[in-house]
N, C-alpha and C positions, 0 to 999 in steps of 0.2 A: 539407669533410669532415663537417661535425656536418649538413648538410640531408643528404648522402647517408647517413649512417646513421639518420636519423630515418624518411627513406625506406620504407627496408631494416625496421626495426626495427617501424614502425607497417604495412606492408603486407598481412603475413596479418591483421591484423584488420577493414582493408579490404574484401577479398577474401571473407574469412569460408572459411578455409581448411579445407577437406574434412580433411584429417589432420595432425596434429601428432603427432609423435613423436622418442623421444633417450632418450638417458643421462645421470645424475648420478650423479656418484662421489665421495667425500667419502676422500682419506687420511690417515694420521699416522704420521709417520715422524719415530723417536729415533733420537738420533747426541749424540757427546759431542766436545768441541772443547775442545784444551788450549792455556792462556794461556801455560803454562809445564812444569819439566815435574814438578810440583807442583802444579798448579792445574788445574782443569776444571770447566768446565761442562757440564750436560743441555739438549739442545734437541730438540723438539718440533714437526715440521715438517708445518705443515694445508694441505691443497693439494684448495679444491673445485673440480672437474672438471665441464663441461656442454656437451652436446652435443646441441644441437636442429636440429630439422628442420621444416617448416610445407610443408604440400603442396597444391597445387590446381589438378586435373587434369595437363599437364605443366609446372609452375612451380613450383618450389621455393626456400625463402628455409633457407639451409643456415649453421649459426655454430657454434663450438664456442670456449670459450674457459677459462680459471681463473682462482681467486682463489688468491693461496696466502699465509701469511704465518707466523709463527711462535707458538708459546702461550709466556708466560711471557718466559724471553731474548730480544731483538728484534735479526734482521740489517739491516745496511743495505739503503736502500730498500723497506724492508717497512712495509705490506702491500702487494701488487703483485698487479694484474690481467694480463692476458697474453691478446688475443684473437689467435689463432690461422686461423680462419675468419670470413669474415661474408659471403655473398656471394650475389646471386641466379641462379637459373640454370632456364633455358628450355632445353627438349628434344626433338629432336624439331620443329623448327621448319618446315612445309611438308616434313616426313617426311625430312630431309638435314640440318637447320643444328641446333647446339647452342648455346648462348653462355652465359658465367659472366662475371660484372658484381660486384666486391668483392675484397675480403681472399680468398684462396685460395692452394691448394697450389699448386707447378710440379714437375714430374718430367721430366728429361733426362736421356739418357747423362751429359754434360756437369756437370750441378749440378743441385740439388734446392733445394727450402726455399720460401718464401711470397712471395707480392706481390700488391700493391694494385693492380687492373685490370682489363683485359677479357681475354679470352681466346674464339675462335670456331672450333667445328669443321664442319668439313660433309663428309659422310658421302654415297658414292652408290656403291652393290653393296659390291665388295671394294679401294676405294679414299675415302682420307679425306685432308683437309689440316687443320690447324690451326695458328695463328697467335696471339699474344697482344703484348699492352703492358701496363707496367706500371711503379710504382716499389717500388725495396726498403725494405722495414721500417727503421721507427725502433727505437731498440734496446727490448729489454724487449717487442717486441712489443702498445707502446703502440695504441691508438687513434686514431693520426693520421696526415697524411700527411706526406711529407717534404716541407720548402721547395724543397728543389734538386735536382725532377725531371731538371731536365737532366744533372748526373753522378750521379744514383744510381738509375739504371733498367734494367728487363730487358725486351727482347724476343727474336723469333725464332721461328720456325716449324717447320712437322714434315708431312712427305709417308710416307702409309703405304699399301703396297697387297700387295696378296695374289694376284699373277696365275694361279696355279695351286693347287692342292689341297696344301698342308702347308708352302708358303713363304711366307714374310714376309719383304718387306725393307723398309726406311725412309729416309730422308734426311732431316735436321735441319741447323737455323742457329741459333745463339745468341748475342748480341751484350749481356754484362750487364756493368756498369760502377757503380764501388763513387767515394766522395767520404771518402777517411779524417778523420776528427775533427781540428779542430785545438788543438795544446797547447801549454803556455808549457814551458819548460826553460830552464835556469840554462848561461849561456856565459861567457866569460872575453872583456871587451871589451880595445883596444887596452892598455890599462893593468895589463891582467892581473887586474881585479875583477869582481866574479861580478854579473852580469844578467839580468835574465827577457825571454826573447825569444820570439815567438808561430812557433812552428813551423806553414807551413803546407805543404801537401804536393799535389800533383798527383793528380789523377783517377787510377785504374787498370782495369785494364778486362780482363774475359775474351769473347774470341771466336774464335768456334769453328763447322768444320762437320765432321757425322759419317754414317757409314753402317751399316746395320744388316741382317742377313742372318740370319734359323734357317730349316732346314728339318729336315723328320721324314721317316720312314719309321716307323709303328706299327711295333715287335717286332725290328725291324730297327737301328737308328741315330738320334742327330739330333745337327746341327749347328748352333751359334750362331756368330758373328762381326761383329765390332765397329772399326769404323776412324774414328780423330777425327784433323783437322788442326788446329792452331794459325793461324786466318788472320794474329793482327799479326805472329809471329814465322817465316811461313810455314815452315812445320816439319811431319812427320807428332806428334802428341802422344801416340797410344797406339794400340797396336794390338792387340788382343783375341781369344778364339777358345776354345770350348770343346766337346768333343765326348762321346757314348757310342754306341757300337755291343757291341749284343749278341752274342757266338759263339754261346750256348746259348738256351734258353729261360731259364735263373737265371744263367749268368755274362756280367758285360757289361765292356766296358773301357773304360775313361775318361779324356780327355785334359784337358789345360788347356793356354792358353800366352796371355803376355803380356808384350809390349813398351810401356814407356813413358815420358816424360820429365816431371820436376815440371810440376805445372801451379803457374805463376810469375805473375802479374798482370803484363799490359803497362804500362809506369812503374811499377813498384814498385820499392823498393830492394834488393828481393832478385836484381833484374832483373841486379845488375850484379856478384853472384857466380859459380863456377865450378861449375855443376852437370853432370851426366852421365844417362844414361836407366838403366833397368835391366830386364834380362830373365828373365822367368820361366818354367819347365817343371816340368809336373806329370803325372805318370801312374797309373793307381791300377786296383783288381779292384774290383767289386760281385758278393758271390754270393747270391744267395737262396737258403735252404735250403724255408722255406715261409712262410706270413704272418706268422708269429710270430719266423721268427730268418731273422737275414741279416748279413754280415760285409765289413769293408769295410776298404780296405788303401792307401795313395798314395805315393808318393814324388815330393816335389819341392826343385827349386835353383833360386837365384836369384843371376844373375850380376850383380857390381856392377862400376864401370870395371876394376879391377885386383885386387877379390876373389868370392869365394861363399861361398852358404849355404844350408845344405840343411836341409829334413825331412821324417821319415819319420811316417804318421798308421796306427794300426790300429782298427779298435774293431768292436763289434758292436752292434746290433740288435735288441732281442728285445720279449716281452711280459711281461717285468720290468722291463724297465728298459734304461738305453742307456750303454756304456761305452766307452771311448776312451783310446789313449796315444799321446804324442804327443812327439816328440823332434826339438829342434831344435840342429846345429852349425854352427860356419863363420864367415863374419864377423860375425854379427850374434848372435853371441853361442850358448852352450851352454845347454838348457833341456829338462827330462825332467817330463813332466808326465801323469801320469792322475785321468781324472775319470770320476765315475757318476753317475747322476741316474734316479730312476725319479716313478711317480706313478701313481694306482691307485684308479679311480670304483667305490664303493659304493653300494648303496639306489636303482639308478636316478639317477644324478648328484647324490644330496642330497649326500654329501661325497665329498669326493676328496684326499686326505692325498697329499705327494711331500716327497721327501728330494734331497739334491745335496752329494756333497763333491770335493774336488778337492786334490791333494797335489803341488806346483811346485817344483822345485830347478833352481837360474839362475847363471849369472854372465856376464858382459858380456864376459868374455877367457879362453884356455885359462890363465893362469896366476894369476888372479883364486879369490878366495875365494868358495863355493859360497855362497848364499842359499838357504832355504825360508821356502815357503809354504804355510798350511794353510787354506783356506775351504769355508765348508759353511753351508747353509743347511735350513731342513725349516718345513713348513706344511702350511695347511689349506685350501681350500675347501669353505663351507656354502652349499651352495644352495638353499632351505627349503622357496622359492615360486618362482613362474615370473618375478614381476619386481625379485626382491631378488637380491643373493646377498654372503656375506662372506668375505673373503681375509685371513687371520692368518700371518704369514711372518719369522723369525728366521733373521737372518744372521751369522755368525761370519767374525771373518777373522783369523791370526796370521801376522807377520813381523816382523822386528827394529827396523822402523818402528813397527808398527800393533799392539801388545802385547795382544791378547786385546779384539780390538774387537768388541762386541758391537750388534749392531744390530735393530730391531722393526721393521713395517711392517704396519698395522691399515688394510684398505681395503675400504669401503662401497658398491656398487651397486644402483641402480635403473633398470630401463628402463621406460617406458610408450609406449604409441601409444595416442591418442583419435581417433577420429572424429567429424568432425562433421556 
């Protein structure tokens, strides 16, 4: 691992890399933490953010990663880095092949999140495949690799083509498999005396293949659809689907639906409770009055083995700002909720001030005592120059938990690109 990031690390200066370019962002974020419920303390949370790039011709050495740690109170494991990216990546290869070689994203129907590998696309007209290997992350998003490739890695591939003008379909494979930590826990041996015993646990594993379908009509409709199977537990796992078709020029109607069962890890011990799928419908109006206001309406239920739960969404659109209510019944509880939130560029983008409040009454049963909730936030954006800019933002939140929690968030950017 340390020759492949020295690699990585020393290459644009090799190469003598035509452009370098990224972000750094520097935060601080206050929060207070109570020992008891007398006692509290202020903590102070620095988290510097960097995001570089090194380019030359189609090669790029791509990393983005943070330091974060705390001023003054110290949490555990602090200071902590967290590289997130690090990866090389060729473009464009004999005008069809791509390849990413490192730390990198993954994005699937299926699961998301990082891994340490390769990954290869190739690209000809309106048809592409791509394929990767990999292992997953050590925790904390450490700098290293994991010892035990063999249970803790992701591959799987992805077929995408576009045969006609406005349709897209795709087929994917995912085969990612987790190796849980092992722990010691306190058992009662033959004699009934308490012992530490090393709990070790079997691999689990998610795999899966899916299918993927939108197509458009410009002014007219478009439709999405989504279908995943479970290959260990051969099972459909979800099945997806969303649509809008326009009557008018400004009113369009809007569908949802979705069918689907936990996704359970093969061996895991959840494997061996009783769980059930759940189904969902949604229907809803879009009406455009003109650029500036437009209003928007849904109703949807969601059936569970032997109950439902429904809600109804309304809100509007505008250029003041954007509001919303939202009212949920049925099994999963009664919840009446509206919120605003606007925001509003002065001086050619030098500042831009926005506000957000939100007012939530809840309870978990029709015969349950009501909860509120009171949150709101309001800030700033200063933009000064073309590569700074600073973000000042105060949060407020009240519930019978959380007594008048008040919270800061002070954050710093810089972008630059150099040429070389």
């Amino acid at each position: 691992m340390k020759k492949f990031i020295l690699i990585l690390l020393f290459l644009p200066l090799i190469i003598q890399a035509q452009n370098f370019n990224g972000r750094f962002t520097s935060s601080f974020y206050t929060f207070q933490r109570f020992d008891n419920l007398q006692n509290s303390d202020t903590y102070i949370r620095n988290t510097e953010a960097f995001y570089l790039n090194f380019n030359y011709s189609k090669i790029s050495l791509r990393t983005r990663f943070n330091f974060e740690t705390n001023i003054g109170n110290k949490l555990d494991n602090d200071p902590r880095v967290r590289f997130y990216n690090l990866y090389l990546e060729a473009r464009d290869i004999l005008d069809f092949a791509t390849i990413k070689i490192g730390r990198q994203p993954l994005f699937t129907p299926i699961t998301g999140g990082l891994f340490d590998g390769v990954n290869l696309r190739l690209k000809y007209s309106d048809y592409a495949i791509t394929a990767y290997y990999g292992g997953n992350l050590p925790a904390y998003q450490k700098l290293e690799f994991l010892k035990d490739l063999s249970e803790n890695y992701v591959m799987g591939a992805r077929f995408d083509a576009s045969p006609i003008d406005h349709l897209n379909i795709a087929f994917s494979y995912i085969d990612k498999n987790f190796k849980p930590m092992n722990y010691e826990a306190l058992r009662l041996d033959e004699g009934l005396d308490p012992i530490k015993l090393l709990i070790m646990q079997n691999s689990n594993q998610f795999k899966f293949a899916s299918g993927e379908l939108s197509f458009e009509l410009p002014n007219w409709f478009e439709i999405n659809g989504l279908f995943e199977y479970d290959l260990n537990y051969k099972e459909p796992s979800k099945i997806e689907g969303n649509g809008k078709f326009w009557l008018f020029e400004n009113l369009g109607i809007t569908g949802y639906y979705n069918w689907r069962e936990p996704k359970i890890r093969y061996n895991s011990i959840f494997s061996v409770f009783n769980f059930g799928h759940t189904e969902e419908y949604e229907a809803g109006l879009d009406f455009k009055i003109n650029n500036n206001y437009s209003f928007f309406g849904k109703f949807g239920n969601v059936k569970y083995e032997d109950e439902n739960s429904s809600r109804l969404t309304v809100g509007a659109i505008t250029n003041y700002g954007t509001i919303s209510f939202r009212k949920s019944f049925g099994y999963a509880g009664e919840l009446d909720n509206i919120s605003f939130y606007t925001a509003k560029t002065f001086a050619n983008g030098f500042i831009t001030p926005s506000i957000g409040i939100a007012y939530t009454s809840y309870k978990l049963s029709k015969n349950d005592n009501k909860n509120n909730i009171i949150s709101a936030l309001a800030g700033v954006n200063i933009y000064p120059w073309k590569k700074w800019s600073f973000d000042l933002q105060g949060q407020y939140f009240n519930n019978k938990i959380y007594k008048n929690d008040f919270r800061v968030l002070l954050k710093v950017n810089h972008w630059f690109n150099t040429n070389f």
